[in-house]
C-alpha positions, 0 to 999 in steps of 0.5 A: 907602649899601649896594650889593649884589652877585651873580654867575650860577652857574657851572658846573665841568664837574669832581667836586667834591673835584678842584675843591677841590684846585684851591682849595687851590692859590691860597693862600697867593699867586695869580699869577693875581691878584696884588691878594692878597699874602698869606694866613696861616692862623690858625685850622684844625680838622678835625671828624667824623673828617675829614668837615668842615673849618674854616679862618681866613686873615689875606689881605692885599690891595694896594688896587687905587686910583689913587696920588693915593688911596691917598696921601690914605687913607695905606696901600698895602694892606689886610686880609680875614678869610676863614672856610671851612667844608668839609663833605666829607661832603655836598660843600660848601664855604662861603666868608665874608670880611670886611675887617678895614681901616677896618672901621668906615668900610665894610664888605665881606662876601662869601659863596661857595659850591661845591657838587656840582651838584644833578643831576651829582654828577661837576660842582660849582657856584659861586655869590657874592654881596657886600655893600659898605656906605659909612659914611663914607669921607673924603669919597670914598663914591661913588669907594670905590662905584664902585671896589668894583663895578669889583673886585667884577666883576673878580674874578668874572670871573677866578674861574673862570679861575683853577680851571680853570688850577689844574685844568690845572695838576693835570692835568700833575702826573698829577692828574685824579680825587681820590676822594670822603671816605668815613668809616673803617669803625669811626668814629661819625657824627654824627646831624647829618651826612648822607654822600652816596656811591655807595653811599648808600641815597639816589642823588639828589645832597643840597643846601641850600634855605632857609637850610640845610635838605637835601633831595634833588634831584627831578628824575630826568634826569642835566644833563650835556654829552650830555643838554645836547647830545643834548636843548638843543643848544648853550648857553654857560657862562652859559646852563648856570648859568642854567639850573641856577639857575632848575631849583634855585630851582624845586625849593625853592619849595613851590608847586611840584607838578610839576617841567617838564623842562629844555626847557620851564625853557630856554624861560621862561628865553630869554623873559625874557632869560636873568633868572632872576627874572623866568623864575622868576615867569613860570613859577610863574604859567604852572604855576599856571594849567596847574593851574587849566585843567587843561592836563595833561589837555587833549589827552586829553579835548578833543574836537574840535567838529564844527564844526572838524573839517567848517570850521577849515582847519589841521592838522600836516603833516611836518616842516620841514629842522630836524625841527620839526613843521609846523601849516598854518593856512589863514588866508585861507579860515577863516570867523572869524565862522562859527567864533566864532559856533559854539564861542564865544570860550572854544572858539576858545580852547581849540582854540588851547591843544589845538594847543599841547598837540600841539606840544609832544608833537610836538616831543618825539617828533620829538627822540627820532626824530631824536635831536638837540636839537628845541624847536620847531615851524613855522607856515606860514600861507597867506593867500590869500584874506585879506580885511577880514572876517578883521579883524572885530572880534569875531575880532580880539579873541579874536585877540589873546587866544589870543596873549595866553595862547600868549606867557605859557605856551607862550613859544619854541615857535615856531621859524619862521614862514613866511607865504605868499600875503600879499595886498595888505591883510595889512599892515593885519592885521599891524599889528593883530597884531605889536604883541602878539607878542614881539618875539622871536618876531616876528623869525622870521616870514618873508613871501612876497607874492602870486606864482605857485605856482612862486616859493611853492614854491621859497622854501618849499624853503629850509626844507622838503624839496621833496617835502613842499611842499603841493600847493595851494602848487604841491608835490607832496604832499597834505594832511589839512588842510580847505580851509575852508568857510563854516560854516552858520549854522544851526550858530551857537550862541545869540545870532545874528542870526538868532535876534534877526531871528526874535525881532523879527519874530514880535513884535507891534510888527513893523508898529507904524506908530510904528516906522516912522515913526521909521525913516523920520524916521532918513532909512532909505529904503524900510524895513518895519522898524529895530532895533537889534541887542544895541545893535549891529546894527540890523535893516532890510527892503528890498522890491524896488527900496528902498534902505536910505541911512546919511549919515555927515557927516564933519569930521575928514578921515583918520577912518576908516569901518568896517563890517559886515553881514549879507544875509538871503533875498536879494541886495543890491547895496552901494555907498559915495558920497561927496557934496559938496552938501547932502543934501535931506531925503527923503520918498519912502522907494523913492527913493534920493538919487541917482535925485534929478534935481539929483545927479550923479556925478563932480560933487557925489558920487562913487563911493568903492567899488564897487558890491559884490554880496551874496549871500544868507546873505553877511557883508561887513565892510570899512572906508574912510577918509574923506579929505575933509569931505563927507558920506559915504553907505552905499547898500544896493540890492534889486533883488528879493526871494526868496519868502520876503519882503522882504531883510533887512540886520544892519548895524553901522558905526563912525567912527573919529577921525583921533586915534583912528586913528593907533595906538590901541587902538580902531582896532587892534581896529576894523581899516582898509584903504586906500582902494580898490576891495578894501577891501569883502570877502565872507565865504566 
């Protein structure tokens, strides 16, 4: 069996040559790691007039097992050859070791590097890996296993330790700064060594990639403790070789044109845990798909749609207490479906994106103004006003994916999230949302129900400075921000229903008596005229006093009724009835079921909503679940007719199962309510 072994990069905020003079220190014992016993120099040579230095130890090592096992194994101690390549020229120091006990049994090799740190040439790098292959042990593979990953640790941990004692230990004897290698002014150098100093024609600091090959660091900003504590706040050890790690393994990847900056590197790196390879592909994807969408030049040549502009109620406004940028996004009083309908999914989309692009821009400056770490912004989302008709399923979906493409490549740009005049049916959207957001990232929303503006405000002021609370929040200060408004639908792109109406009804089977006639053996009542809408909608025309009837006949008790309609020219009243005895077969198609003499209420059918007003040019979507096995009936009521002619409905309803319901992907995107007299909503 082969187990492989690999410690994170660590960081020692010293020059490297010091570092190295710390090394030498632990040979030929270590108190701080008594498991070495000894270590002799076998073999040592010094090439290119000092600048590289090859030296081999004989180590001998106490094994570190219980006495029942080194009894049965019958030896006390064991033996590592250690090869160490120094090159002082380029600042390296390669370490190779590998045990010369039972050496045909398992075998242990290990490979160390400390290196100058590839952007702060005055802090040095260590990295380590392992490899333990068991052959044949005496029957005691997995013991020597699990031995060997309890060592492998141990002395991971205490490596860094151990140079920073020795370094301490300099320090007292007046040792704090040992001058780099430089090579004597007559002496030849070798077209193969490259020599990096002050004075070198090239000031980034030199470093292997692949297997050797040497090239200049790329990046152009120095990572030392006042850039970290001026532009990343505070990060542990781990953190900083993380980072480092995943800045180097970006620069030897050649598909990489553009190197991002250390605060959007840290981001991908705190999406993905801190694992350095999952960041890495996370990042090349995100930077691969900024190059294909052309994301660089989104906040210069984006331009807003006029529709935006005069409808989309959001906006940047100040800063919290933290100095993060504010966007308020208005979410209770924007016409989703008059927005979608307008600038299409890809638009929406794009908006989204050009509101990252300026987060991202914002925060940068307010960094630089304030001149301490900044890496995020704040959302603050009023919901007043929130409704079914924002859980419409169209809108819903582009929903999910700006969020989608918001997690993948703008990930930890959200600092706080503070949702404000949560209305009764925001559970429901939340749920419908959260299951797509980071976890992460969900854990710093923070909720503030419906209450008086006062209470609104005084929690706002935890976070923001009272005299920037927006007024319509019960603050003093005034937004840019639009209310938001219903957008006209004569600003509604291609493909609206309105445009399929006017198609319908200028076609020459619009009076076709076939069609009516199986509109009226669909149980329509009162119907001039049923179509079915892109497969979706269906299309009626109620004269006054007509009704338009759909029985849904429910057997699954917990299935859940969605729908969503548009009125045209005129008013209709909407209304849901549950019925308990069988429904008659109508053939006057002005009478409603119940004008019938043998229905009535509260004792074969019930109201189960409201009756809800719907105005002209309204779109209600809404939902209910059915909790019985009864017959379901939506009742749509003219009471008269505008002179442009008779009322028209687009309707569209859908049941889901019980099933379905309960966490599926349908019914998150179909979206719910309880059951209620609010569950029916109007658009704006």
């Amino acid at each position: 069996m082969v187990q492989k072994y690999q410690s994170p990069v660590r960081v020692y905020k010293y020059p490297f040559e010091l570092v190295m003079k710390a090394y030498e220190k632990r040979f030929p014992k270590c108190p701080q790691m008594p498991i070495v016993l000894d270590c002799e120099i076998t073999k040592d040579e010094i090439l290119e007039n000092g600048a590289q230095r090859k030296t081999s130890r004989r180590c001998k090592l106490a094994v570190d097992a219980p006495y029942i096992f080194k009894k049965l194994i019958g030896v006390e101690h064991v033996y590592f050859i250690q090869h160490n390549y120094l090159d002082l020229a380029n600042r390296t120091l390669n370490i190779e070791a590998v045990n010369e006990s039972f050496s045909s049994r398992i075998e242990i090799f290990e490979r160390c590097r400390y290196y100058a740190h590839p952007d702060n040439p005055d802090w040095t790098c260590f990295d380590q890996t392992a490899t333990l292959d068991i052959k044949n042990f005496f029957g005691f593979e997995h013991s020597m296993e699990k031995m060997g990953m309890k060592q492998y640790t141990q002395t991971t941990l205490k490596g860094k330790e151990i140079i920073e004692y020795f370094i301490n230990e300099l320090k007292e004897e007046g040792i704090t700064e040992v001058p780099r290698w430089q090579p004597p002014a007559d002496a030849e150098i070798s077209p193969n060594l490259h020599v990096v100093g002050d004075d070198s024609e090239e000031s980034d600091t030199v470093y292997e990639v692949n297997g050797g090959e040497k090239r200049p660091s790329t990046h152009d900003i120095l990572l030392d403790g006042d850039f970290i504590a001026k532009h990343l706040g505070q990060l542990t050890p781990m953190q900083e070789s993380k980072l480092l790690e995943l800045r180097k393994l970006l620069d030897s990847q050649e598909d990489v044109e553009k190197m991002p900056d250390y605060q959007t590197i840290l981001r991908f790196l705190r999406a993905r845990d801190w694992h350095v390879s999952q960041a890495l592909t996370m990042l090349k994807d995100s930077l691969k798909w900024r190059k294909e969408q052309d994301i660089d030049s989104l906040l210069t040549e984006y331009k807003t749609p006029t529709v935006v502009s005069d409808h989309f109620p959001g906006g940047w406004h100040h800063h919290d207490k933290d100095g993060r940028p504010i966007y308020i996004l208005r979410l209770g009083h924007m016409d989703v479906k008059g927005l979608l309908k307008s600038i299409g999914t890809e638009g929406f989309l794009k908006l989204a994106l050009h509101i990252c692009e300026e987060g991202i821009k914002k925060i940068l400056e307010s960094a630089e103004n304030l001149g301490k770490p900044v890496l995020d912004w704040c959302l603050l989302v009023d919901l007043e006003g929130l409704s079914m008709r924002h859980l419409w399923r169209p809108g819903v979906k582009a929903l999910l994916n700006i969020i989608e493409n918001v997690e993948r490549n703008y990930p930890e740009t959200m600092g706080r999230v503070l949702v404000v005049r949560a209305p009764r049916v925001f559970p429901i959207a939340w749920t419908i949302v959260s299951a797509f957001i980071d976890e992460n990232t969900r854990s710093k929303f923070l909720f503030y129900g419906i209450s008086d503006d006062e209470h609104t405000k005084e929690s706002l002021e935890q976070y923001i400075d009272a005299e920037i609370v927006p007024d319509f929040l019960g603050g003093p200060c005034k937004t840019l921000i639009h209310e938001g408004s219903l957008v006209p639908k004569n600003l509604y792109k291609m493909n609206s229903l309105e445009e399929a109406d006017d198609a319908l009804l200028d076609s020459p089977h619009h009076n076709d008596s076939k069609t009516l006639a199986a509109a009226a053996g669909s149980g329509a009542g009162g119907l001039a005229q049923q179509n079915h809408h892109h497969n979706v909608y269906k299309t009626v025309e109620l004269r006054t006093g007509y009704s338009h009837e759909v029985i849904i006949r429910n057997s699954d008790p917990k299935s859940v009724l969605t729908w969503d309609f548009d009125v045209l020219r005129s008013d209709l009243h909407f209304t849901l009835f549950r019925v308990t005895k069988d429904l008659p077969e109508k053939h006057d198609l002005a009478v409603s079921f119940f004008d019938m003499s043998d229905f009535t209420e509260g004792v074969n059918y019930f109201k189960e909503e409201p009756t809800l007003v719907c105005h002209n040019k309204e779109s209600v979507q809404g939902s209910h679940v059915m909790n019985h096995k009864d017959n379901y009936v939506m009742h749509w009521f003219s009471p008269s007719c505008s002179s442009e002619g008779p009322t028209q409905l687009n309707y569209f309803y859908e049941v889901l199962s019980s099933a379905n319901y309960k966490g599926s992907m349908t019914s998150l995107q179909s979206a719910f309510s309880s059951n209620s007299a609010s569950s029916s909503c109007q658009s704006r």
